[in-house]
C-alpha positions in Angstrom: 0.0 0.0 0.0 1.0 3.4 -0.9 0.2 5.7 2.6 0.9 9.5 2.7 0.4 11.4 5.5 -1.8 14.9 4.9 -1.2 17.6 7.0 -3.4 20.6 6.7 -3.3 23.8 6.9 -5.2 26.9 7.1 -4.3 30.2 8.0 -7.0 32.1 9.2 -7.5 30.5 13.0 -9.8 33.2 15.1 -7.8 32.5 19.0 -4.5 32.4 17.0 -4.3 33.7 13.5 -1.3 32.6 11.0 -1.4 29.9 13.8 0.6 27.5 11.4 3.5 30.2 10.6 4.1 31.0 14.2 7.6 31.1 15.3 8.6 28.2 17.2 12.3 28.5 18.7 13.1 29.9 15.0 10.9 27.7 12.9 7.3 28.0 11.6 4.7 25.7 14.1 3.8 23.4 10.9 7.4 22.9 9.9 7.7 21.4 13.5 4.8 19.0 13.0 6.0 18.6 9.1 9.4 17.0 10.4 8.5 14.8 13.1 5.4 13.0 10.7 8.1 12.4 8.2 10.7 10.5 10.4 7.8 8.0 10.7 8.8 4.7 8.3 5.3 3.5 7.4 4.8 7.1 5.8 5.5 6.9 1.8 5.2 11.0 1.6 4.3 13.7 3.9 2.3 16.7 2.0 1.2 19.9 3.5 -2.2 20.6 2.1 -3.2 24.6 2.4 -5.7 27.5 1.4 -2.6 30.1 1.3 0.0 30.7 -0.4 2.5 31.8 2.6 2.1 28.4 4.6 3.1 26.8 0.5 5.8 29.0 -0.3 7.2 28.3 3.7 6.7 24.5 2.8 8.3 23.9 -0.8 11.6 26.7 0.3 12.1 24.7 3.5 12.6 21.6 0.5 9.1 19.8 1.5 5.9 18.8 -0.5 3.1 20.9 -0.3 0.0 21.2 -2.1 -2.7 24.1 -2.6 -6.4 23.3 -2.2 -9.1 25.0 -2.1 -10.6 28.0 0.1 -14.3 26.1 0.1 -12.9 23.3 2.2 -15.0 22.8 5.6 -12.4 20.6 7.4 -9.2 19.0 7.4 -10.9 15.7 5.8 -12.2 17.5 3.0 -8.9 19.4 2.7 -7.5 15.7 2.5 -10.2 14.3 -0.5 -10.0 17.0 -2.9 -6.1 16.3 -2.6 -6.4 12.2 -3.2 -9.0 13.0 -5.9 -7.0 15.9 -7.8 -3.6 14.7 -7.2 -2.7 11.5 -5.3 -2.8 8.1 -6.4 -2.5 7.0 -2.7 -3.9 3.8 -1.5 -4.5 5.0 2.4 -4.1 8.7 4.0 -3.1 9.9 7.6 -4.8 13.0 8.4 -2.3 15.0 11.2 -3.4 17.8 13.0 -0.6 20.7 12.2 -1.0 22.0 15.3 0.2 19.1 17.2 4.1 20.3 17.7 5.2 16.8 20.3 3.7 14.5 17.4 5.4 10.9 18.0 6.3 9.6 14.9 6.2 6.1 16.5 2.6 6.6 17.0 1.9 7.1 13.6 3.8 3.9 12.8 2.0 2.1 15.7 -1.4 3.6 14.0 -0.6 2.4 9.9 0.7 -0.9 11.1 -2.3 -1.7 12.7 -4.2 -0.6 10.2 -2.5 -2.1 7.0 -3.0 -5.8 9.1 -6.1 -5.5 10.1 -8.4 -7.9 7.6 -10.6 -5.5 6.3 -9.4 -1.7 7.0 -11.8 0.9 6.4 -10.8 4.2 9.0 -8.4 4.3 12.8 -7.5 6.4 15.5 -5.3 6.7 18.1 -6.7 6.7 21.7 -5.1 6.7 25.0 -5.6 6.0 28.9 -7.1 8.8 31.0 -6.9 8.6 34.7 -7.5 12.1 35.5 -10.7 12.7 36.5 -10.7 16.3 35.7 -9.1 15.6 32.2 -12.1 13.6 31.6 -14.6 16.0 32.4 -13.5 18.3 30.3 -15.4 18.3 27.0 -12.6 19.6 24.8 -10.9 16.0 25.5 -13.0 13.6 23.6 -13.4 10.3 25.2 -14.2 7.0 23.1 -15.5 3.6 24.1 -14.4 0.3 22.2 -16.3 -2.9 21.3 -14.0 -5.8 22.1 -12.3 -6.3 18.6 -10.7 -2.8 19.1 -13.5 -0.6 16.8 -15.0 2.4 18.3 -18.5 2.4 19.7 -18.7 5.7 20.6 -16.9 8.8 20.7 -17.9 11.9 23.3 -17.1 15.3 24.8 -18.7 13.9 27.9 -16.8 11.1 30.0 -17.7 7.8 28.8 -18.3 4.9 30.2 -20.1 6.2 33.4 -20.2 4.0 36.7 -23.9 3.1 37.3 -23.7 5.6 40.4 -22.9 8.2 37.8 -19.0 8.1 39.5 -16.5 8.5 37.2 -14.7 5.5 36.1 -11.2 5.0 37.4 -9.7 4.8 33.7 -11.0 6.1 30.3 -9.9 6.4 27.1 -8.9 9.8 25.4 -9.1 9.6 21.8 -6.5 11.7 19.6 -7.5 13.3 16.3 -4.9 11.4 14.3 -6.9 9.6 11.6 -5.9 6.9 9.0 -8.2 6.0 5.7 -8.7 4.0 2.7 -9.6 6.0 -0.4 -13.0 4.6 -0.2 -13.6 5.8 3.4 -12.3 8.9 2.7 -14.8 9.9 -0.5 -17.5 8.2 1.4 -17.3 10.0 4.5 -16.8 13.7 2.7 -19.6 12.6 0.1 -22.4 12.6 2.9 -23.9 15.1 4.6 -23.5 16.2 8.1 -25.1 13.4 10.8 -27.4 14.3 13.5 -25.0 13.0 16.4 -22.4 14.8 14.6 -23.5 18.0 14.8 -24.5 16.9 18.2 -21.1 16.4 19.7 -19.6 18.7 16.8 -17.1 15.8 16.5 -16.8 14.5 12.8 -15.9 11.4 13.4 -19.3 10.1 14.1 -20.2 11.0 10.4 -18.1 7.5 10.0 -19.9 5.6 12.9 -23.3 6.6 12.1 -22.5 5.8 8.5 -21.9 2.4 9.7 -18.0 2.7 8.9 -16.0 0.7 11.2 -12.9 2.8 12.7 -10.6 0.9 14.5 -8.9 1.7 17.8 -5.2 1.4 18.4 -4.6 2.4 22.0 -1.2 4.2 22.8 1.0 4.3 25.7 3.4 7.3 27.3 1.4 10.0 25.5 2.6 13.7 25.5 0.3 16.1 23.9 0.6 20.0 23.3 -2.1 21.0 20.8 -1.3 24.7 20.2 -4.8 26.7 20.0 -4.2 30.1 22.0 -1.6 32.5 22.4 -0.8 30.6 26.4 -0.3 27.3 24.2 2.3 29.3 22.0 4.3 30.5 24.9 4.4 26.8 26.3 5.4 25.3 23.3 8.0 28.4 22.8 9.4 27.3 26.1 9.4 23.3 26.0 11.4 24.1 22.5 13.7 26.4 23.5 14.6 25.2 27.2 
């Protein structure tokens, strides 16, 4: 199988705009990301995939791939389809976040092995243990739920499972918005319109679950996470890289 990872990109962010080209200890935030996703070995090609020509023109001088698409796109998976159906003969995509500046290549190799062996791959995520009970009350960490063979049940901004006291469990699992594809996920997913537990949650991924696509689980251990959002997440990350 042919994979490439798909990183996109947009400019315009309204807590942190030109979040992507933000100076991280000398180097642009998506350059970060750009770098770590291609040390992973299962990845065939890493592509940038933007709405503006400053985030390109940073990609291709730095010597990297990087691919315009269009301002009408709604989401990161949308950026991702009109890219496999324009210009990629790919058999599988990785969609990672360009925010994420601690990515783990490891975890995206962890993530495509998994999926390339699994009988029938259709969609997977990465998840992870939760045992803080305030992290999981927080509804900007999404929680998901497995069935046994690994695929998701569920995903949530509320903590799921609940004890049948309504306690909080003593460990849950935090999903991570790393996602992996076939070409015929992909166009079906961005080919359908928006679910009513979708826009629910406002999590896309239940577009796939209510769709009846199966999206498989691989759970992840020593997880490190800095998802740069706001101006505070900036300075953090400025100091982590620069310390």
């Amino acid at each position: 199988m042919k994979i490439i990872g798909c990183i996109p990109s947009r400019y315009a962010s309204t807590r942190l705009p030109g979040k992507p080209l933000c100076d991280i200890a000398g180097k642009p935030m998506v350059l970060h990301v750009l770098e770590r996703a291609k040390q992973a070995k299962q990845l065939h090609d890493v592509v940038v995939l933007t709405d503006d020509e400053r985030i390109l023109n940073t990609i291709i001088e730095a010597g990297h791939h990087a691919v315009m698409t269009s301002t009408e796109c709604h989401s990161g998976t949308d950026r991702i389809a009109e890219y496999m159906n324009q210009h990629s003969d790919a058999d599988v995509f990785v969609n990672i976040q360009g925010d994420e500046v601690l990515l783990d290549p490891d975890h995206i190799d962890k993530l495509t092995v998994d999926f390339i062996n699994q009988q029938k791959p259709t969609m997977g995520t990465l998840a992870h243990h939760i045992h803080d009970k305030t992290i999981m009350s927080d509804p900007h960490t999404v929680k998901v739920v497995t069935r046994l063979n690994g695929n998701a049940l569920y995903f949530s901004r509320s903590c799921i499972p609940l004890c049948h006291n309504g306690d909080l469990p003593e460990q849950a699992l935090g999903h991570i918005g790393v996602y992996i594809y076939t070409r015929a996920t992909l166009q079906a997913i961005t080919s359908t319109e928006r679910t009513p537990l979708e826009q629910t949650e406002s999590l896309e991924q239940l577009r796939a679950l209510e769709n009846d696509i199966d999206i498989h689980v691989t759970v992840i251990e020593d997880f490190h996470s800095l998802s740069v959002d706001t101006p505070a997440d900036l300075k953090k990350a400025q100091s982590i890289f620069t310390s």
